[in-house]
N, C-alpha and C positions, 0 to 999 in steps of 0.2 A: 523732873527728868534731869539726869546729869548729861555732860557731853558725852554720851556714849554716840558717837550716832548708827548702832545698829538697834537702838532701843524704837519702838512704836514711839511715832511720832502722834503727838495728842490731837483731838479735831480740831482744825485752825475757825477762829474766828474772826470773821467778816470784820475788819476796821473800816477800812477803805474801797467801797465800791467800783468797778469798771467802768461805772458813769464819772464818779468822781475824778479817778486817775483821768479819764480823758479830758476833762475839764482843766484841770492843772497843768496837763502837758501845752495844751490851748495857749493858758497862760502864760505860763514859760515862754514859749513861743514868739506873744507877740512883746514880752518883755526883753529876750533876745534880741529878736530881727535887726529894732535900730542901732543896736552896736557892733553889726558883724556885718560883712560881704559876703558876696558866694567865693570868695575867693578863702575863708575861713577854712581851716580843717575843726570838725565836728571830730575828736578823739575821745571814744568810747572803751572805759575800763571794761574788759574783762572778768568772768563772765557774767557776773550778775547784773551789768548796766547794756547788756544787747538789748534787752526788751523795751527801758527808757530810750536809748539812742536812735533807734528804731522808730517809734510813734515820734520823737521831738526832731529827727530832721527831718520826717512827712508832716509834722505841724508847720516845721518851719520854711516848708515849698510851699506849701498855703497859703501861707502871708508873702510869701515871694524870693526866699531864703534860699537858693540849692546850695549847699555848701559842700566842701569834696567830704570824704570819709575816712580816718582809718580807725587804727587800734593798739593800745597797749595791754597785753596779758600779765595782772598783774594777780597776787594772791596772798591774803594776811591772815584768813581763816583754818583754810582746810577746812574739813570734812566739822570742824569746832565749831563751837554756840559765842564761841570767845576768842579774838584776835590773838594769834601765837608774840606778838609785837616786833615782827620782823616782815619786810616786805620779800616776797620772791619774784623775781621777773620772769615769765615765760616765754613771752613774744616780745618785741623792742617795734616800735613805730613800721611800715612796712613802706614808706614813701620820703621822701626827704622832705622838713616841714621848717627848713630854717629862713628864717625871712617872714615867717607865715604868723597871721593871727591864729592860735587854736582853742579852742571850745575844749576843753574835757569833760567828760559826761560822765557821770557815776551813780549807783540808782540809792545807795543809803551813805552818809555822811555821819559815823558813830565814832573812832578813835582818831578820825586824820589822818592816820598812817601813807592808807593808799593814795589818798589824793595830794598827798605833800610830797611824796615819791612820785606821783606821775609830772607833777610842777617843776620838782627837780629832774627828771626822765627829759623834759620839754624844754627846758631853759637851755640845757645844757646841749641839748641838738638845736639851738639857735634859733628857737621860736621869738619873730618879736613883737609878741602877745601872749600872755596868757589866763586864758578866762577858765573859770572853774563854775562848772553846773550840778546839784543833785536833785536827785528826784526827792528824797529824804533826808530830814537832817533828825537825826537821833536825840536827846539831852544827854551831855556827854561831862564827866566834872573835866574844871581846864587843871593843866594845860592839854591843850590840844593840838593840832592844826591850823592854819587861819580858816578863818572860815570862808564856804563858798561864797562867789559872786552871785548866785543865783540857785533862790531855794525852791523848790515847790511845795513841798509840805513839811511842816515840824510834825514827825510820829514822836508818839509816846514810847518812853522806856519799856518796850518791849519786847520781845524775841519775832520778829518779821521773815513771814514767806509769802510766795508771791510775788508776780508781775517782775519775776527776774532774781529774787529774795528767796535763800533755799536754806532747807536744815538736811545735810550731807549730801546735795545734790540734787535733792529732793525736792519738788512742790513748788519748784521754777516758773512752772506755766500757767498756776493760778492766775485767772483774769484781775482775781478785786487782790488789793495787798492785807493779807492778815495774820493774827497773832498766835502765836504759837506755845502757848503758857498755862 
């Protein structure tokens, strides 16, 4: 299937089960906890990363974590199978976070783009910290991005829906994350 995305999307295939993801988020979790406060802001990209940001800062009240919340709407795809290689901003932080340790949260980690733009989005509104988290690290040839602080799972090279992961907006709310190829 080419980037068309009004083309039938193929039947996805189960990678990553719902037991699994909550397993991982668990871990993240209690790998987190000892480097942050609840005074951390948990910054969650836009939109593909609400559904990890979501489970990992109720993981991380679990273990004893409240952390505040916001958001950046960030966007490198569109509607595409393939990063346009340009970041777009939507939304900008919605709270003041200078001074603050921040968490950013992002559910797949494949070109860097978005996440090296949310670092610099973050530094430069005077965060003093910044920790980088994904739910997914893709195999990506370098250069790239630096890498996250904190990984959950390395997926395989492949086209990912699910658990937040869409093919044109599509197929978001899949519980298990799977492949689409």
């Amino acid at each position: 299937m080419a980037d068309d995305p009004q083309a039938a999307p193929a039947t996805p295939t189960v990678l990553l089960p719902e037991t699994e993801i909550q397993r991982i988020v668990a871990d993240l979790a209690a790998r987190i906890a000892p480097v942050i406060d609840d005074e951390t802001v948990a910054a969650v990209l836009l939109t593909g990363g609400l559904w990890f940001a979501a489970d990992l800062t109720r993981a991380l009240a679990r273990v004893g974590r409240n952390v505040r919340f916001d958001a950046l709407w960030l966007a490198s795809y569109g509607d595409s199978r393939s990063s346009r290689g340009k970041i777009d901003v939507y939304a900008p932080f919605q709270r003041p976070i200078a001074g603050r340790r921040v968490l950013i949260l992002d559910d797949v980690f494949d070109t860097g783009l978005s996440l090296a733009e949310a670092v610099r989005i973050t530094r430069e509104a005077g965060a003093a910290e910044v920790l980088t988290c994904v739910f997914a690290r893709k195999p990506w040839p370098l250069p790239r991005a630096p890498e996250p602080d904190f990984v959950g799972w390395d997926a395989p090279n492949r086209f990912l829906v699910g658990y937040g992961l869409d093919h044109a907006g599509a197929l978001r709310g899949l519980p298990d994350i799977c492949a689409l190829d």
